[in-house]
N, C-alpha and C positions, 0 to 999 in steps of 0.2 A: 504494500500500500504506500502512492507516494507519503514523503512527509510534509510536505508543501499541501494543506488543505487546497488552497485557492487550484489547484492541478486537476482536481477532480470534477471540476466544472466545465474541465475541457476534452474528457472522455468523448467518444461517440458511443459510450455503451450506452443501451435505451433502457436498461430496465435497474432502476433507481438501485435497488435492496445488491444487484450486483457489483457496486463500486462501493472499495474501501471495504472490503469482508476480510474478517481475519484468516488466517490459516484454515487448512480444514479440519484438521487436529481441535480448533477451539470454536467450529459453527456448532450452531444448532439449529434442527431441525427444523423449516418451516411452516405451520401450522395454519389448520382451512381457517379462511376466513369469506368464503362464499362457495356456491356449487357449480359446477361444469353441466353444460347441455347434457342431458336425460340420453343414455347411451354411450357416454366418455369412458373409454377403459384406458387406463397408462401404465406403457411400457416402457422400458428404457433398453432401448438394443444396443447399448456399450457401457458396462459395468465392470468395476474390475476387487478383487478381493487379490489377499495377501498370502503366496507360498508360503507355506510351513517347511520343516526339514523332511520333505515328501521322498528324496531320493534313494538313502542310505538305505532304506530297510526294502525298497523294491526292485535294489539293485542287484542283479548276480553277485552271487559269492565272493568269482574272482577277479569283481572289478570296484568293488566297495571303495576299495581306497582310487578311485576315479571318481567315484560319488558328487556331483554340485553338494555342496551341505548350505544350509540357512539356518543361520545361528544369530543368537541376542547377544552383543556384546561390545561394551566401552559405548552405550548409549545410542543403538543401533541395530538393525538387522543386517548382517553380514552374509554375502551370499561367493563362497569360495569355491573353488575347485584346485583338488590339490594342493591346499595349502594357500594357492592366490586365491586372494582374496578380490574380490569383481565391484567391490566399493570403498570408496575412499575414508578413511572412519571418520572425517569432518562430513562427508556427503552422506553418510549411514546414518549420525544422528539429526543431523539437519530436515531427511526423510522421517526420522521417526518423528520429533517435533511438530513436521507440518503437517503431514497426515498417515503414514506407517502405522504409530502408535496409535492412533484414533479406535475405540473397541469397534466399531462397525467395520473396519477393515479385515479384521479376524474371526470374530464373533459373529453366526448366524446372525442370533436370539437378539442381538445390539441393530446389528442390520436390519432386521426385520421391522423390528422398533419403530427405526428411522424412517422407511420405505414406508410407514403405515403413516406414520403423522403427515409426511409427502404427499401421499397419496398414490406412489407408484406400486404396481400392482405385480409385475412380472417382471425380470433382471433379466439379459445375457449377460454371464460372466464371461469375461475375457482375462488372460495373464496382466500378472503386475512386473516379477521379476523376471521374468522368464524372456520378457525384451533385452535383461541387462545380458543375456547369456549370447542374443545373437549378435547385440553390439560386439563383442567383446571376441569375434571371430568365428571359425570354424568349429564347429563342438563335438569331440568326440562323443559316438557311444549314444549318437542319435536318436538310436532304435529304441533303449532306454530312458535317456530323460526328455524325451516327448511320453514315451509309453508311459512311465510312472507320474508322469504330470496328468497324462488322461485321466488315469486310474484315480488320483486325489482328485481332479475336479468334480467328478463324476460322484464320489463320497461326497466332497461337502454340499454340492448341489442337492443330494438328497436329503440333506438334513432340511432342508424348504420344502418338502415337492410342492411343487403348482405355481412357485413362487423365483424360484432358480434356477436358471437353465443353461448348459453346460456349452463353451465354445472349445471346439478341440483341436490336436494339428496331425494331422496324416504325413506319411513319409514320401514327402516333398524334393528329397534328398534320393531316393529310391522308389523313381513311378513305379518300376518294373512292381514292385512291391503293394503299389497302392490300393489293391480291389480287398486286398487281407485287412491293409492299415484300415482304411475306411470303417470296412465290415464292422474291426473293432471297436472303433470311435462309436457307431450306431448302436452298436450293441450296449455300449456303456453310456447310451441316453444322449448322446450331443445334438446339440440344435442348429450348429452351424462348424464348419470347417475353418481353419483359420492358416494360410500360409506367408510366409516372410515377403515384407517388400523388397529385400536382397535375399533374393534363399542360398548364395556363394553356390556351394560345389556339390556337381553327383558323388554319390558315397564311390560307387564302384571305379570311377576313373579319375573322379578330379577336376572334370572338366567345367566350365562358367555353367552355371543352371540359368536360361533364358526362356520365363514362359509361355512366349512365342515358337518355342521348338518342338516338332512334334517328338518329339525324343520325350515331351513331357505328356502327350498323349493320353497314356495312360491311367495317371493323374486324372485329368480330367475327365475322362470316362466316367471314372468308378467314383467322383464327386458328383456327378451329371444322375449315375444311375441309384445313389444313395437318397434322391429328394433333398438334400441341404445344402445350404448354398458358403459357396466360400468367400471367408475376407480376409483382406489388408486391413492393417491396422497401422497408423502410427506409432513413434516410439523406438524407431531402432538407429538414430541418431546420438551423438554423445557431446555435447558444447565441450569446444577447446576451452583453453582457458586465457583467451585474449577478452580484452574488457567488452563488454555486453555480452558474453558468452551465453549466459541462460535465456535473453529476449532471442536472439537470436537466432536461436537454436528451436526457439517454439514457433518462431515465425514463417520458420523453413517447414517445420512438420507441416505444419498447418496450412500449406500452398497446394495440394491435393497431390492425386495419383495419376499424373499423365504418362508416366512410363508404363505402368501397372496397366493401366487400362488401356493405354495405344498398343500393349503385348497381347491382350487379347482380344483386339479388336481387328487391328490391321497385321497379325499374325493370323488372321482367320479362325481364332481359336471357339467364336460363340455359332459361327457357320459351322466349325464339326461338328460342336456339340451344344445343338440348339434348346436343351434344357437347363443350360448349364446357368447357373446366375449366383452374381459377385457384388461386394457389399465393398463401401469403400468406408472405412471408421473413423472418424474421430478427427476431418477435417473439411469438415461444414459441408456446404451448398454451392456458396460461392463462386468456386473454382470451376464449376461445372459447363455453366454456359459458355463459357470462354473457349475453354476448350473442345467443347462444340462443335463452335465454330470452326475452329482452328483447323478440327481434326476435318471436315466436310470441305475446307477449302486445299485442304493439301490434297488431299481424295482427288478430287476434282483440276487441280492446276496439274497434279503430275501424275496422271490418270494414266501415260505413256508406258508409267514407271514404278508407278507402283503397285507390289503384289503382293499376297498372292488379289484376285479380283474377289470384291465382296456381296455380297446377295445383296446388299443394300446401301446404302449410305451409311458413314461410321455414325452419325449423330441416331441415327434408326436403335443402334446397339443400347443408347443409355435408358431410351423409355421399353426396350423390351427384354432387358436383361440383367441389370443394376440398379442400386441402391446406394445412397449415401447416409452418413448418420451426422446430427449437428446437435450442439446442446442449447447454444442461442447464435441467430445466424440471420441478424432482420434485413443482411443486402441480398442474401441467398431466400427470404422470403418472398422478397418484394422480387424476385424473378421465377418464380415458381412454374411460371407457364411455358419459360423456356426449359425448366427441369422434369418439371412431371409432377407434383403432388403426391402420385403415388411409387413413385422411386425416394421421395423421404423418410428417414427415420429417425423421431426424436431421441436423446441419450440423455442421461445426467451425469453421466461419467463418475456417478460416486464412485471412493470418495474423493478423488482428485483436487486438487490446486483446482485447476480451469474448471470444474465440474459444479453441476448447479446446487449442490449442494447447499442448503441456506437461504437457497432462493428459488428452488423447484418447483412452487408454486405459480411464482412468477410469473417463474419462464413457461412455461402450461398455458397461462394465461395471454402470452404473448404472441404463443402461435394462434390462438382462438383469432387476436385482432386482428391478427396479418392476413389470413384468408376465411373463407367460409366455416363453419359449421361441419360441413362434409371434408371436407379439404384436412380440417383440424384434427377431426377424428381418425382420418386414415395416415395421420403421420404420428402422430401423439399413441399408437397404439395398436388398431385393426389391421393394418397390415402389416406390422410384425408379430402379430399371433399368426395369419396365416402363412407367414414365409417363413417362423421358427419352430410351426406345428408345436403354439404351445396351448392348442386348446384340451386337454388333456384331463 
C-alpha cells in the first residue's frame, strides 16, 4: 500500500474497498450486505491452497532422499530438494507474513469459513508451490512429484466434497504416456488439467517441448477424450533483483498467453482435436481482443505463408474453444462483445496478494454492473459448473 495517502486517488482501480487492503494474511472476510439476482450461483475457477510435505512418504523407497520436502522453518515455509533449498529465507517468511500463514491457506474448515461469508460456493484449486518447482528448472523424477501432488490434491479436495474441486497435471513431459497419466488424474476426481506455460524438455530425449508439435499429439488426445479441459496458469516467472523487480515481474505475468495460445491455434492443434478446450488463468480479459486481432490479421496478410491452413479464422478458435479467468478486469469488461461473455470466468484467487479477497463481494457486484443479468451469471459461475462438471 503506497504511503503517500494522496496516491490512492490516482489509482484506476474502480472498486473503492480494493485500494489500500492490507496483506492477505490480515483481511477479513467480506460480509453480505445485499442479494444477487434470484439464480446467482458463485464460483471461483482459480483458487489456490498450500502444499504440505506431500512428497517424502509417496515417494519410492529408493529415491526419498530426491524427495521436494516443504518444511516450516526460520519463519517460513521452505520448499527444498536435496538439501537446496527453492526459497530465499527472507522470501519464505515474507510469504508467510503476507499470506502462507493465513489459516485458510491450509485449513479446509478456515477456508470454508471464509468462502461462506463471501459467498463463493464452488473453488478450483490450483498449485501454490508447485510453480516454484518449475521456475526453478528441469525437475527430476516427474513421474513422481506430479503423481504425488495428484494424489494430495485429490485428498484435500475431499475433505469439501461439493465444494473443492481438484486441478491436476498429466505427463506433459511424456505424451507417449499421456492416455494412463490422464486416466489417473480422472480417476482421482480432477476437474480440469493443468500444463506449464514452459513445459522445457521431453523426458525420453531432451529435446524443446513445443505445443505446436505433433510429437505432443498424444497429449492432447487423451485430454480431448477425458471431457476436461486444460490450463495455463501464470506464475512460472521469478523477478531479478534489479529495482522494481516484484511490479515488474507481475506486470509481465499478467500480459496474457499469446505464445500459448498462437501454439495451439496456428499449430492447428484445436483442428485435430476439435473437443479439445483450454482455459487461460489468472490474467484477465484484456489481452484478448488485441490479440485477436492481431492473430486474424497475420492469418490473413501472410496467408502465402502461413501453415499448417486452418478451418477457420484464428479469432473463430477463442469463442469456440477457450476461456479466460479474471478477478476484477473492468477494460476486459467493457469489451466483452469482442471476447464472448461466455468464454469468461470469474476467480478470487484466494488467498492471494492480487486476489479478491476482502473484497469479493465487490467484485461480484461489479461484474453485475458491467453487463447484463445473463451475461453476469454465466461468468460469475454457470459456466464453470458446466465446463468443471461440478454439478455433482
Amino acid at each position: 500500500m503506497p504511503e503517500d495517502a494522496s496516491m490512492l486517488k490516482e489509482f484506476v482501480l474502480e472498486i473503492p474497498e480494493q485500494i489500500g487492503l492490507p496483506v492477505a494474511a490480515r483481511r477479513k472476510p467480506q460480509a453480505q450486505s445485499g442479494e444477487w439476482p434470484e439464480g446467482t450461483r458463485i464460483v471461483s475457477a482459480d483458487s489456490h491452497i498450500l502444499e504440505s510435505d506431500l512428497w517424502i512418504d509417496r515417494f519410492p523407497e529408493h529415491l526419498k532422499d530426491q524427495a521436494p520436502r516443504m518444511l516450516f522453518k526460520d519463519g517460513g515455509w521452505d520448499l527444498s530438494i536435496n538439501g537446496k533449498s527453492m526459497t530465499m529465507e527472507k522470501q519464505a517468511a515474507d510469504l508467510c507474513n503476507t499470506l502462507e500463514c493465513y489459516p485458510g491457506f491450509t485449513d479446509v474448515d478456515a477456508r470454508i469459513a471464509d468462502l461462506d461469508i463471501e459467498g463463493v460456493e464452488k473453488e478450483l484449486i490450483f498449485p501454490q508451490r508447485l510453480f516454484g518447482l518449475i521456475i526453478f528448472g528441469e525437475i527430476a523424477n516427474k513421474e513422481h512429484v506430479f503423481g504425488a501432488y495428484n494424489e494430495h490434491i485429490a485428498e484435500v479436495c475431499a475433505k469439501a466434497p461439493g465444494r473443492l474441486y481438484s486441478v491436476m497435471v498429466p505427463s506433459y513431459w511424456a505424451p507417449e504416456k499421456a492416455e494412463e497419466s490422464v486416466a489417473r488424474c480422472v480417476e482421482l476426481g480432477a476437474r480440469c488439467l493443468m500444463v506449464p506455460i514452459k513445459p522445457g524438455n521431453y523426458e525420453s530425449d531432451g529435446a524443446t517441448i513445443h505445443y505446436n508439435d505433433p510429437r505432443m499429439d498424444p497429449l492432447w488426445a487423451a485430454i480431448e477424450a477425458s471431457g476436461l479441459p486444460v490450463a495455463f496458469h501464470i506464475g512460472e516467472s521469478l523477478p531479478n533483483d534489479a529495482p522494481g523487480k516484484a511490479g515488474i515481474s507481475g506486470l509481465m505475468q499478467f500480459q496474457g498467453f499469446r505464445l500459448n495460445w498462437g501454439q495451439l491455434v496456428f499449430g492447428g492443434v484445436f483442428d485435430r482435436f476439435p473437443g479439445l478446450k483450454a482455459i487461460f488463468v489468472e490474467a484477465g480479459l484484456s489481452w484478448i481482443p488485441g490479440m485477436l486481432h492481431d492473430a486474424d490479421l497475420v492469418y490473413n496478410s501472410f496467408a502465402a505463408t502461413v501453415t499448417p491452413k486452418l478451418a477457420h479464422a484464428p479469432s473463430w478458435y477463442w469463442r469456440n474453444h477457450c476461456y479466460a479467468t479474471f478477478m476484477t478486469d473492468p477494460a476486459g469488461l467493457e469489451m466483452l462483445h469482442r471476447i464472448g461473455p461466455e468464454t469468461a470466468l470469474w476467480s478470487s484467487d484466494y488467498p492471494h496478494q492480487e486476489s479478491t479477497f476482502g473484497y469479493t463481494r465487490s467484485a461480484i457486484d461489479a461484474v453485475f454492473k458491467a453487463t447484463t443479468v445473463e451475461n453476469a451469471q454465466m461468468i460469475l459461475g454457470k459456466t464453470a459448473l458446466k465446463l468443471f462438471q461440478m454439478e455433482d
